[in-house]
Residue, then its C-alpha position, 0 to 999 in steps of 0.5 A: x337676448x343673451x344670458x347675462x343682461x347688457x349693461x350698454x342696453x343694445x341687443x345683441x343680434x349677431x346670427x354668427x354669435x351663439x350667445x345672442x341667441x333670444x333666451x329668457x332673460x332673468x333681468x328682463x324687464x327689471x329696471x323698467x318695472x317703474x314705468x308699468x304705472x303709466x301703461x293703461x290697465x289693458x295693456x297691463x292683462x299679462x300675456x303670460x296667462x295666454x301662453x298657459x305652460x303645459x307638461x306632456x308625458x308618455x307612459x307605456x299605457x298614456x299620453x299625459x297633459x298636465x296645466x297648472x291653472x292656479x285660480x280656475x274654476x273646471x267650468x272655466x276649462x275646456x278640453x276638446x278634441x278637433x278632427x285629425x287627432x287634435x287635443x284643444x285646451x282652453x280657458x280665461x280667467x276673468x280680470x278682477x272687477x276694479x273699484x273707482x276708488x281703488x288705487x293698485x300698487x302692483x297687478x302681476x297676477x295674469x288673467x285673459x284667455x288662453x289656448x293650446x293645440x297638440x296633435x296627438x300621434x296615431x297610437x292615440x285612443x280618441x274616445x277614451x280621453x280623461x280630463x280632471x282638475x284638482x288642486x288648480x292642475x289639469x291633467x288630461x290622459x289619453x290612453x294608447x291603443x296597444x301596438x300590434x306585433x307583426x305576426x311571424x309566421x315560419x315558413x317550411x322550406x322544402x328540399 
């Protein structure tokens, strides 16, 4: 989609044109809200949860995952590391129990599962990998094994 919404409602898919490009769109989704009363609940689990926006950062001394998690619970989390360097983050947040007598006016808060994978460089320090949460934020460090300078050794030269 483009950066400014259609007003003819067709998509632009011009592979020559740089602005048909599928970007986030802002009105997406906006004159079309109305019509979530009659999607079944199941279809309303928001996707968005599933695909749970994490920050990497490297400091001299670390690798920094941060996830905002607002709501979860560190029993709720799992952080592992897989063979071949791979740091795994997962989690779910459990849909609210519904009421038979409950009539919802709006359900935008996400909930269901989610999970990422990041494959860490060789620098990484695997036994020594940290995870803590508070304030609904993960933070997950990995430190960084100290780069080895090549030795230089001098050479006399003879003659």
């Amino acid at each position: 989609m483009s950066l400014i919404p259609s007003l003819f409602g067709g998509r632009r898919t011009n592979v020559f044109d740089p602005f048909s490009l599928d970007v986030w769109d802002p009105f997406d989704g906006l004159f079309n809200s109305a019509l979530a009363n009659d999607v079944p609940s199941s279809a309303r689990e928001a996707s968005a949860f599933a695909n749970a926006r994490i920050d990497w950062k490297e400091t001299p001394e670390a690798h920094v995952f941060k996830a905002d998690l607002p709501g979860l619970k560190k029993e709720e989390v799992k952080v592992e590391v897989e063979e071949g360097r791979v740091l795994q983050i997962s989690g779910e947040r459990s849909k609210e129990q519904e009421d038979k007598n409950d009539k919802w006016h709006r359900v935008e808060r996400s909930s269901g599962k989610f999970l990422r994978r990041f494959r860490l460089p060789e620098n990484a320090k695997m036994d020594q990998i940290k995870a803590s949460m508070e304030n609904g934020v993960l933070t997950v460090t990995v430190p960084k094994a100290k780069e080895k300078k090549p030795e230089v050794k001098a050479i006399d030269i003879s003659g």
